[in-house]
N, C-alpha and C positions, 0 to 999 in steps of 0.2 A: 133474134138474140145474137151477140159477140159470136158465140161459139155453132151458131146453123151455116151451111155452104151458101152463102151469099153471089158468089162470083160466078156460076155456072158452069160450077164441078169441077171446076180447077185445079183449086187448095185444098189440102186436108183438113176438117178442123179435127177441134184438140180431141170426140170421142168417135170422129169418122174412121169409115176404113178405107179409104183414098180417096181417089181422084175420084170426079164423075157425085153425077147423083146416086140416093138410095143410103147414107150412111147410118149408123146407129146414132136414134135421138140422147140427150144430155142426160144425165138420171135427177132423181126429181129429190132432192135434200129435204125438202120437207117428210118425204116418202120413209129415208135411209132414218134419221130419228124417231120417227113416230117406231117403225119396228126396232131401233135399239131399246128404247120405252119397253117398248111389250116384251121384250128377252129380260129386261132388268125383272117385271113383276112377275114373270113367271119364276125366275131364280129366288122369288123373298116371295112369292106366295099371295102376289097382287091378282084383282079379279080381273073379270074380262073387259070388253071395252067401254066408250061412254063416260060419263064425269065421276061415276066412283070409281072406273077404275082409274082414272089420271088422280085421284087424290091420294086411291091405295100406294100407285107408283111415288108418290111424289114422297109421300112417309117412307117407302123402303127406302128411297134415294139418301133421305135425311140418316136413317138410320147406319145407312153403309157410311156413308163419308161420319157421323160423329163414331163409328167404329172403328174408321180406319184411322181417327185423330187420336182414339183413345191408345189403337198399337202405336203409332207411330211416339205417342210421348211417352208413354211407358218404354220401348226402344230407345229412344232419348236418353233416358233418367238413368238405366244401367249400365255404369263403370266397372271396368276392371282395374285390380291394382297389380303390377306385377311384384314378383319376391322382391326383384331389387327398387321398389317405388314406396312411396306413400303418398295416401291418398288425403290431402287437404282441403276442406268442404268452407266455402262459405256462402254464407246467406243474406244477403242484401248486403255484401261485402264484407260482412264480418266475421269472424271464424269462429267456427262453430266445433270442428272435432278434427279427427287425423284419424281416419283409416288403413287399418292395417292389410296385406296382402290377401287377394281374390275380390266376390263379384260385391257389390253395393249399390245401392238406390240412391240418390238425389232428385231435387224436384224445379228442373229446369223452369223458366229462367230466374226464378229468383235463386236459385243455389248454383253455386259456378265449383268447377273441382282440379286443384293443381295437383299433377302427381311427381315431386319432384325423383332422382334417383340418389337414395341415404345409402346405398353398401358403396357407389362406384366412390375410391381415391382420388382427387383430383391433384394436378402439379400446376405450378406457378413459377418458371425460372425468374430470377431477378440479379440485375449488372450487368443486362446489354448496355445499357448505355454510359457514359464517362462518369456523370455525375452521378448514375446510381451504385455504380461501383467503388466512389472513389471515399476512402473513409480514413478519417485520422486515430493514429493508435493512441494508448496512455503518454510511450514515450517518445510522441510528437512525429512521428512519422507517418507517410500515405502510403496507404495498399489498398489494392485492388481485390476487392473480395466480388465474388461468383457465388451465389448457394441459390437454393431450390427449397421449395416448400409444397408439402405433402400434404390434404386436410377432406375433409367429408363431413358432412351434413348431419348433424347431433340433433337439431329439431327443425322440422322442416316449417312449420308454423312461422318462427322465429326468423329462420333463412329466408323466409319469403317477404316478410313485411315489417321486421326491427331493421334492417341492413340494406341501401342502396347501392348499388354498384357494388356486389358483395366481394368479387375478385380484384378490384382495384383497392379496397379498404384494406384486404387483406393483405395485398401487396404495402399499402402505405406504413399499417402497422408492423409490418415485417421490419422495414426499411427504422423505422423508430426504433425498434429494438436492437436490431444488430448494431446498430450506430452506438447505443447504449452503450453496448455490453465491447465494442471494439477497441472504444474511448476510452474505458479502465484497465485495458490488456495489452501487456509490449508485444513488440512487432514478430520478435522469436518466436513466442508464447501459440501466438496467433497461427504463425506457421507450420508450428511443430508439435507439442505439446497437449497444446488444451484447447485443441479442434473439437475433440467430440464434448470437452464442459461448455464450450461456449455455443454447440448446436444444444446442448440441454437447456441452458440456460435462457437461451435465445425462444427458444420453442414455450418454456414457463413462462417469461414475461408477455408472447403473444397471445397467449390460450387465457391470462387475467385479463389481458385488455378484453379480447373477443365478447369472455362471461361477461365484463361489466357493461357491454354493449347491449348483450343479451342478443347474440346474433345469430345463436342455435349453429355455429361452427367448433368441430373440433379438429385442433391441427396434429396429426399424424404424426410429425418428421419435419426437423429442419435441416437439409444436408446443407453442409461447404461444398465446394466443387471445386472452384480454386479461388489462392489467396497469393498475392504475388505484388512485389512493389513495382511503379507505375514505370512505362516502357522508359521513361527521361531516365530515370535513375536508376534502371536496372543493376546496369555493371556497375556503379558504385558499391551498391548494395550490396551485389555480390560477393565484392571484395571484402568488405565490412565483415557478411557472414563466415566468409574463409576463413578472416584474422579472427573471429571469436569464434570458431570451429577448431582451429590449431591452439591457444589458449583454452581449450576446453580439454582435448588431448593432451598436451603439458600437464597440465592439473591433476588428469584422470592417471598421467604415467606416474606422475610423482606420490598422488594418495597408492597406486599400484605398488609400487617401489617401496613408502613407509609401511604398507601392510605386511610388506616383506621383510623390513629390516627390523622395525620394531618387537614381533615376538621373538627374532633370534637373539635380539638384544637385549630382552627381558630373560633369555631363558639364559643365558648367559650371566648377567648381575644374581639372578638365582640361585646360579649353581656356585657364582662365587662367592654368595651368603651361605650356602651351603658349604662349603666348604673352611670359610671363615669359622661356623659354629664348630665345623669338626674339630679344628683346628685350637681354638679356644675350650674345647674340652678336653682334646688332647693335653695341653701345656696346665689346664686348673688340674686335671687328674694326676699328672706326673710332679705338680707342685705338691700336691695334698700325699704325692705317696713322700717325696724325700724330706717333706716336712716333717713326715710322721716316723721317719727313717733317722732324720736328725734329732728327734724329742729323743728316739729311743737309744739312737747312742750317746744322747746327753746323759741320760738316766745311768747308763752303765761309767761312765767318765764321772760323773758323781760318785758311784762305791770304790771306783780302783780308778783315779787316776791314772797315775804311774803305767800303770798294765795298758789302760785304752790308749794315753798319748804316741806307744810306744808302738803299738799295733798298727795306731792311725797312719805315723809317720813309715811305716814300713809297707801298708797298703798301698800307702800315695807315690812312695818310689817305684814301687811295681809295678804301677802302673805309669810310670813317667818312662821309667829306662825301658819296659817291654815294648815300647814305642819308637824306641832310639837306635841308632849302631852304633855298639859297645868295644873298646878296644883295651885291653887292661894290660900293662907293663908293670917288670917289677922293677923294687927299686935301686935292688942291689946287683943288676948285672954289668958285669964287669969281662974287657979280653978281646971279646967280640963286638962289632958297630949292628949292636940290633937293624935288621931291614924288616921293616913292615908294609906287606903288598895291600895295601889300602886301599884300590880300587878292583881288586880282586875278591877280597874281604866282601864290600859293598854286593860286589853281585853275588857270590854266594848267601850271604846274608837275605 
């Protein structure tokens, strides 16, 4: 045989123990099975030797291998789902249920099970590139918009087999909507303002599309990140924004200024209505008293004439000449050249 010392003790063969004659013969394989054989029936309870016991052996043999087929698919068949998973079942490719978190049975190969992850948020940036950034406003101008989009997995049924390409669709429909909503918006607006209505907005029109897909996504969040007009016309633009930034301060000083001057102004015309009414009852009061001053010395000038006129006219003097400076000469002096100190008179007077 290959493996006996042929050459006269020369070579080793492969179960010799070297050189030279005498080495150990080959072992006999027919030998090495026959007793693996009889170690199997003794372990399952096969008899001793001869043809019933090769038939006993041959039943245990059968038995262990359909036992070890039946652990090994049962093994098989039980999944685990973790918290953050579910567990989607189908059978003959069609879907069958959705499994919620821990251990579950299936019945390989006709049941197959995906377990996608529904709690982790997923992000999607969008406006690397020129033309996914570049978008025109309501009033006709381009900026450059940058935003992000936040979303997870609302039914995983749905995620798996209504929606191909689920992150690129969700990118395209993103892209639809902001386009939308950018087109009806000036370019200030956009920058300044109605950043967080237009992530509301923008987030509502994508999550109707999604439902009417039926694509078992729900979108989270849609951030801006930046929004900026395009590097050619920057410093135009910016200039633009200065002069309607200083015209916006003028405005802002001026309504400042009218809020200032206008109640002083009102309270002013106020006080001089106020003062107008006092004024006007003062003069009807002091009318109604000499009116009623004049009936009453009418009344008396009616029984005595003579007596009122004469009183009247001596009241009226008295009060004209206590007003005046008086100097009275008589008419008869004679001798002497009267000197009168007239401006001496005055200041004592």
């Amino acid at each position: 045989m290959p493996w006996q010392n042929n050459n006269g003790g020369k070579d080793r063969g492969p179960w010799g123990s070297g050189p030279g004659g005498g080495g150990q013969q080959p072992p006999d394989i027919d030998e090495l099975i026959r007793k693996g054989q009889d170690k199997f029936r003794k372990a399952f309870g096969g008899g001793g030797g001869g043809r019933g016991g090769s038939q006993g052996g041959g039943k245990s043999m059968f038995l262990l291998i359909g036992l070890l087929v039946v652990v090994g698919y049962l093994y098989a068949g039980f999944y685990k789902v973790q918290p953050d998973e579910a567990g989607v079942v189908l059978r003959f490719g069609k879907w069958i249920k959705t499994e919620d978190t821990g251990l579950h049975f299936h019945f390989p190969p006709i049941d197959r099970v995906y377990t996608p992850k529904i709690t982790a948020v997923n992000k999607i940036d969008v406006g690397s590139g020129k033309q996914e950034r570049q978008m025109l406003t309501g009033d006709e101008n381009i900026v450059d918009v940058e935003y992000s989009i936040f979303w997870r997995i609302s039914d995983p049924a749905r995620f798996l087999f209504n929606l191909e390409q689920q992150e690129q669709s969700i990118k395209s429909v993103s892209e639809s909507a902001m386009r939308e909503v950018v087109a009806k918006t000036k370019v200030q607006q956009i920058m300044t303002s109605e950043r967080d209505g237009i992530e509301i907005e923008v987030r509502g029109i994508m999550q109707r599309v999604l439902n009417s897909y039926e694509a078992g996504i729900e979108i989270t969040q849609v951030k801006l990140d930046t929004v900026s007009p395009p590097v050619e016309v920057r410093e135009a633009f910016n200039d633009v924004q200065k002069a309607e930034a200083d015209r916006d301060k003028t405005i802002n000083e001026a309504k400042k200024y009218q809020n200032e001057i206008v109640p002083t102004a009102r309270g002013e015309a106020e006080q001089m209505n106020q003062q107008a009414e006092a004024y006007k009852a003062r003069a009807v009061t002091k009318a109604q008293g000499e009116s009623a001053r004049f009936l009453a010395v009418y009344e008396q000038y009616k029984m005595a004439k003579d007596v009122t006129r004469r009183r009247m006219y001596l009241e009226t003097m008295e009060d004209i000449l206590s007003r005046t400076d008086k100097v009275i000469l008589e008419n008869d002096g004679t001798g002497v050249l009267p000197y009168l100190p007239l401006p001496n008179v005055k200041k004592q007077n």
